[in-house]
Kinemage of the C-alpha trace (Angstrom):
@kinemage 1
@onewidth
@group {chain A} dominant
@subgroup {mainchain}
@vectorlist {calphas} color= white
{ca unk a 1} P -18.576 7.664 -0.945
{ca unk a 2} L -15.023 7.636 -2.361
{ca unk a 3} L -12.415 6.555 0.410
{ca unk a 4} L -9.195 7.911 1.190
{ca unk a 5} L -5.945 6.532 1.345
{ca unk a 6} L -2.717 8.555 2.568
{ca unk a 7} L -0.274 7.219 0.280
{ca unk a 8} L 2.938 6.283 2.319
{ca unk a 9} L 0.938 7.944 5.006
{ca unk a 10} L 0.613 11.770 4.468
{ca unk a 11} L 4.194 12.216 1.858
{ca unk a 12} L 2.736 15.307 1.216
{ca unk a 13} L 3.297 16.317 4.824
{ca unk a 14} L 5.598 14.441 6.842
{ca unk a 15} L 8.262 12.076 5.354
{ca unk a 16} L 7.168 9.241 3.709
{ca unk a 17} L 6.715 5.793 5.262
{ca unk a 18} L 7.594 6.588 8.775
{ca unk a 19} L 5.433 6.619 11.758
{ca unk a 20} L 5.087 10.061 12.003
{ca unk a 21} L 4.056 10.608 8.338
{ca unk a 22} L 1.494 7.643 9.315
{ca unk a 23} L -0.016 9.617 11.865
{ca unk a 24} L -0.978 12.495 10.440
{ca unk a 25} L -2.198 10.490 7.648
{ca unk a 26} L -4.693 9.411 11.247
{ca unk a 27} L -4.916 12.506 11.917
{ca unk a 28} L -6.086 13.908 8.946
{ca unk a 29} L -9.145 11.137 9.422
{ca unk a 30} L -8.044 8.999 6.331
{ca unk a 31} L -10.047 5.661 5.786
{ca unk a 32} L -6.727 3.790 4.962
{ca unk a 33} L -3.077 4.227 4.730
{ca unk a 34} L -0.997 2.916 1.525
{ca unk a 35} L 2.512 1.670 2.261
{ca unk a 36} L 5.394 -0.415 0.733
{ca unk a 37} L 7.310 -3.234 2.168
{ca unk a 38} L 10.646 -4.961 2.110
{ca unk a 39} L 12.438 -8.362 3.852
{ca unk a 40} L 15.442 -7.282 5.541
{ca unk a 41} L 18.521 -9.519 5.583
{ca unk a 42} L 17.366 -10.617 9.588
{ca unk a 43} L 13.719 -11.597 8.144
{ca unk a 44} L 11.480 -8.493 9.021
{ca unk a 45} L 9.454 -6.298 6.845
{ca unk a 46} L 10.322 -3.075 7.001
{ca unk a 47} L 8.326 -0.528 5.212
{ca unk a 48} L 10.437 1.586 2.734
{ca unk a 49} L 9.412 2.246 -0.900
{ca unk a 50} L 12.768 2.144 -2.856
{ca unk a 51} L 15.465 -0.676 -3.211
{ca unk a 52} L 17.937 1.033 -1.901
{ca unk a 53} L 18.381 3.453 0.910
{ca unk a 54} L 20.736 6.597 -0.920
{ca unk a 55} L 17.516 8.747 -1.870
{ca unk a 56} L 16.012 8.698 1.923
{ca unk a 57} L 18.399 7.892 4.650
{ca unk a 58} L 22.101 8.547 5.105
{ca unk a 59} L 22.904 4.870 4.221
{ca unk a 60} L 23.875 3.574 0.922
{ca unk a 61} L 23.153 0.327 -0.716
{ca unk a 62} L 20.433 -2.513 -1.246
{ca unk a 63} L 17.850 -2.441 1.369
{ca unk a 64} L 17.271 -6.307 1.497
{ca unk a 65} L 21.109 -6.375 2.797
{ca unk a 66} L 20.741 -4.681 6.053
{ca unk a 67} L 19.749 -6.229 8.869
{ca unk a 68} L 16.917 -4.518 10.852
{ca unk a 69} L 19.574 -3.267 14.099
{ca unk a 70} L 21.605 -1.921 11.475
{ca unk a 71} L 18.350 -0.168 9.690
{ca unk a 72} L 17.296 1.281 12.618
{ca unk a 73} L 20.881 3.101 13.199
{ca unk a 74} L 20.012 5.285 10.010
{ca unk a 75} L 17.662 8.396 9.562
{ca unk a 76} L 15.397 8.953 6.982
{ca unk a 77} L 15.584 12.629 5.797
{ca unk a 78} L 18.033 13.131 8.678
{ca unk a 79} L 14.797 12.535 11.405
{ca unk a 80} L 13.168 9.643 11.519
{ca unk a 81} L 13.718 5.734 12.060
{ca unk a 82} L 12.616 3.433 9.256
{ca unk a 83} L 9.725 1.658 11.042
{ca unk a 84} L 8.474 -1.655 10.505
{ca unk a 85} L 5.638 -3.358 9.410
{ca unk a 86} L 4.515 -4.257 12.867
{ca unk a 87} L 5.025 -0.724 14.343
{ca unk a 88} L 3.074 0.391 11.649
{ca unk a 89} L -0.011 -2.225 12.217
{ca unk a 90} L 0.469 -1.206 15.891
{ca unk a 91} L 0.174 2.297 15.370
{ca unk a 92} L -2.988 2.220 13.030
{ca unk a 93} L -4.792 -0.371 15.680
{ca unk a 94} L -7.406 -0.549 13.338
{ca unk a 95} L -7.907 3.164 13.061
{ca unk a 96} L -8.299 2.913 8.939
{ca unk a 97} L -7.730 0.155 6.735
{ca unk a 98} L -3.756 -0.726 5.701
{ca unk a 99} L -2.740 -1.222 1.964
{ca unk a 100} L 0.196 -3.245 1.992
{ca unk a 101} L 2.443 -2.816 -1.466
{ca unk a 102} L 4.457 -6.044 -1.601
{ca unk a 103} L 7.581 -4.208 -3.556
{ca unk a 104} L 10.731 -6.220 -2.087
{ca unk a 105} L 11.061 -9.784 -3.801
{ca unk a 106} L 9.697 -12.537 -1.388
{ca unk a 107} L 7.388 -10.570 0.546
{ca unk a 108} L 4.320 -12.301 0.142
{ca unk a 109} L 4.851 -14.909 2.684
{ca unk a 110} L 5.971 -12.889 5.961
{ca unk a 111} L 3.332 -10.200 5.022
{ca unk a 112} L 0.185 -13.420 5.086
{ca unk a 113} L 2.000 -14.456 8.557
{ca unk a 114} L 1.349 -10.579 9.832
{ca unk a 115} L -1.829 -10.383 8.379
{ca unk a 116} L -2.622 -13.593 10.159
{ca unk a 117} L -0.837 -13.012 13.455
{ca unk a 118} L -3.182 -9.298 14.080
{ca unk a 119} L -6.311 -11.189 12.828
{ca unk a 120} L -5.799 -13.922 15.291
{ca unk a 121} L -4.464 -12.256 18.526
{ca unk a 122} L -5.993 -8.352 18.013
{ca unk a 123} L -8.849 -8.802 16.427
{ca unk a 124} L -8.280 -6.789 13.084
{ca unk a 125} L -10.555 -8.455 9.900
{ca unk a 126} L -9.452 -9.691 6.945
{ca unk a 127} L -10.921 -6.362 5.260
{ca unk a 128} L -8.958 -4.223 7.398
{ca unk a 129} L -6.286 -5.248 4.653
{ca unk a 130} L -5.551 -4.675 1.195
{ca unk a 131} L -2.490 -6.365 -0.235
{ca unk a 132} L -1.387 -5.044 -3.587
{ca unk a 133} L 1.629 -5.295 -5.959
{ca unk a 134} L 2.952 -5.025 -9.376
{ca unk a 135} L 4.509 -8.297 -9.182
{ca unk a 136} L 2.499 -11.112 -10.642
{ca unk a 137} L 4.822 -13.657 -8.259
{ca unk a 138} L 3.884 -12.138 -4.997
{ca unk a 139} L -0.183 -11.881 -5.847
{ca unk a 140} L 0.234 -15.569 -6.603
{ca unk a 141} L 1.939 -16.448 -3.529
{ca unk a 142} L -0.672 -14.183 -1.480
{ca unk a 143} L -3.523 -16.086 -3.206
{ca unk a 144} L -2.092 -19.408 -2.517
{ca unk a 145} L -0.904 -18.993 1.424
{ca unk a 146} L -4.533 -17.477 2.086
{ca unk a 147} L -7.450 -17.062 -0.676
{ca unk a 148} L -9.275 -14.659 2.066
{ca unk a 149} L -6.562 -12.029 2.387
{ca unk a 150} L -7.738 -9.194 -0.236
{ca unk a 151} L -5.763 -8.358 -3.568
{ca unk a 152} L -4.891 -5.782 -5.444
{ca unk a 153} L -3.207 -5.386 -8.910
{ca unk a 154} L -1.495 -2.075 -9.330
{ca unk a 155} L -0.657 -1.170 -12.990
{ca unk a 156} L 0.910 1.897 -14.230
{ca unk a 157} L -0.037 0.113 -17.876
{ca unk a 158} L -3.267 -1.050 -18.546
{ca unk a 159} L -6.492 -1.485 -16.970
{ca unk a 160} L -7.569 -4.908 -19.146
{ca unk a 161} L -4.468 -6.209 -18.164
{ca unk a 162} L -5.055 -5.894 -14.413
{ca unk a 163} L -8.424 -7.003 -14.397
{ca unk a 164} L -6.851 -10.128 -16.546
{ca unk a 165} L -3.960 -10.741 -13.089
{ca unk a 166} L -7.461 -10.164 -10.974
{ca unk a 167} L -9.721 -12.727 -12.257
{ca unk a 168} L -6.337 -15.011 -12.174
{ca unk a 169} L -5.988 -14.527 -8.631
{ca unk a 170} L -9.407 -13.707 -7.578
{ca unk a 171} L -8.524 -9.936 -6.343
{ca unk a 172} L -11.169 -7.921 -5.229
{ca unk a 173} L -9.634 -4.826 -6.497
{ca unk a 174} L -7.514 -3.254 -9.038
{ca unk a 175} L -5.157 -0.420 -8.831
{ca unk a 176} L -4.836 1.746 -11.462
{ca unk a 177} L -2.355 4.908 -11.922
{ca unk a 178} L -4.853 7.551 -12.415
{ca unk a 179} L -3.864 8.657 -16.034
{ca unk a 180} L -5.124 4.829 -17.234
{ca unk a 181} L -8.769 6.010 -15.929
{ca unk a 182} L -11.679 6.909 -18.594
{ca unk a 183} L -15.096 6.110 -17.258
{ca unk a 184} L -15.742 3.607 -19.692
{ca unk a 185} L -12.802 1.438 -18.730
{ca unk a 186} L -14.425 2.072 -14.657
{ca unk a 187} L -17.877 0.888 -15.713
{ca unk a 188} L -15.816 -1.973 -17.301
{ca unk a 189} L -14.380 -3.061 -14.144
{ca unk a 190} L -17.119 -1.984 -11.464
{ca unk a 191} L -19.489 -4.258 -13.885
{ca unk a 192} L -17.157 -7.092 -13.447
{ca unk a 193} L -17.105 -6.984 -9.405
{ca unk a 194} L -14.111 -5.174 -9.023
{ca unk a 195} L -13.109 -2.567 -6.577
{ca unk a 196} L -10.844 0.502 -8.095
{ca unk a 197} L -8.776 2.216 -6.190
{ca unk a 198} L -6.556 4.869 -8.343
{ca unk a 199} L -2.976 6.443 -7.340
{ca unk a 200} L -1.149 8.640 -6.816
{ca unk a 201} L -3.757 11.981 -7.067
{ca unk a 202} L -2.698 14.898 -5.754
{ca unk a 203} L -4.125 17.794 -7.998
{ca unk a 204} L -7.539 19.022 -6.675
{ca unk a 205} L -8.384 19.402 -10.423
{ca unk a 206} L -8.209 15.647 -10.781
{ca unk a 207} L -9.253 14.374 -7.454
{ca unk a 208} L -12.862 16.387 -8.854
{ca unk a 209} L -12.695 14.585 -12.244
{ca unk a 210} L -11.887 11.269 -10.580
{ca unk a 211} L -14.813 11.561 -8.057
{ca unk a 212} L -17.365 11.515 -11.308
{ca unk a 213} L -16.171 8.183 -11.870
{ca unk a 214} L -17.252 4.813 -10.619
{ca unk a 215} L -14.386 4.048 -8.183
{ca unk a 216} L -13.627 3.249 -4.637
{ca unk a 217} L -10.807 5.043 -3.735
{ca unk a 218} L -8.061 7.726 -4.543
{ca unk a 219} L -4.873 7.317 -2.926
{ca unk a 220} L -3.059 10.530 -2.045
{ca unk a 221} L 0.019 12.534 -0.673
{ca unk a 222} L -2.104 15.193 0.263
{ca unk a 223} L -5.415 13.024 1.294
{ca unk a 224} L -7.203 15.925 3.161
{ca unk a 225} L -7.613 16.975 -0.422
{ca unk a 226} L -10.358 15.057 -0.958
């Protein structure tokens, strides 16, 4: 059974990345959420996918700059409050599993100390979490604070080249964009141990094609889709 993953909870729906667009992704009875995370410049991590904050808020500039107070004084798409990481993992409660993209630089370390902290005082399991990234830096940290905490290398590139960063690092899964996928290049990887989650599917056309394939998991805007 392929699993679903609303991908910055339901963008499709309800503005990406904020709490709100994270539960309807719940609502809509997803078996994870996918989301993307940044240090702000009072030590949090807030989840927001770009760099800077022009394209979604009424702010301007660097994200990593801001302090959270001042963060939380903007609106994204003129509604919401840029939430963060721990709202988010308070929210789910263990409702689906949680996909963490490490895409600010130095992320890796506060995001192993939240994994840790909600494993040790609310009971969620190491597989509750997924932590993926493009940067090779951050796996490496992840895989060096804690071996247990499952990886993911995302790759909008090449499939043999993520599976190279995930026997480096001992990922369990890889994270292809869906255009990389053949089913040869799936057999490949499911034959090597790995787990294949694929991004960012949102044509029911595709999610059919995909779902012949030996994968895991499609990550979606519109994840009722599948």
């Amino acid at each position: 059974m392929i699993q679903s993953f609303g991908h910055r909870g339901a963008k499709g729906y309800v503005s990406e990345n904020t709490l709100a667009s994270f539960q309807k992704a719940l609502d809509l009875n997803v078996d994870g959420i996918e989301l993307d995370v940044h240090v702000c410049a009072s030590g949090e991590l807030v989840v927001f996918h770009d760099f800077t904050l022009d394209r979604m808020t009424n702010g301007s500039g660097e994200i990593h700059n801001f302090s959270l107070v001042e963060l939380k004084k903007l609106k994204v798409d003129g509604v919401f409050e840029i939430s963060t990481l721990e709202e988010v993992l308070n929210l789910v409660n263990r409702k689906c599993k949680v996909n963490i993209e490490l895409k600010g630089h130095d992320t890796a370390k506060p995001a192993v100390q939240l994994i840790e902290k909600h494993i040790q005082e609310y009971n969620w399991k190491m597989d509750d979490f997924i932590v993926s990234s493009f940067q090779r830096d951050e796996l490496y940290k992840v895989s060096q604070l804690n071996s247990k905490i499952p990886l993911a290398v995302l790759t909008q590139a090449s499939v043999e080249q993520a599976m190279e960063w995930a026997t480096e690092f001992s990922a369990k899964y890889v994270h292809p964009h869906f255009s990389l996928l053949t089913e040869d290049n799936c057999k490949v990887a499911t034959e090597k141990g790995f787990k294949i989650n694929t991004w960012t599917v949102n044509d029911v056309t595709d999610i059919e094609r995909l779902k012949e394939y030996k994968i895991n998991g499609i990550i979606s805007d519109f994840p009722d889709r599948l």
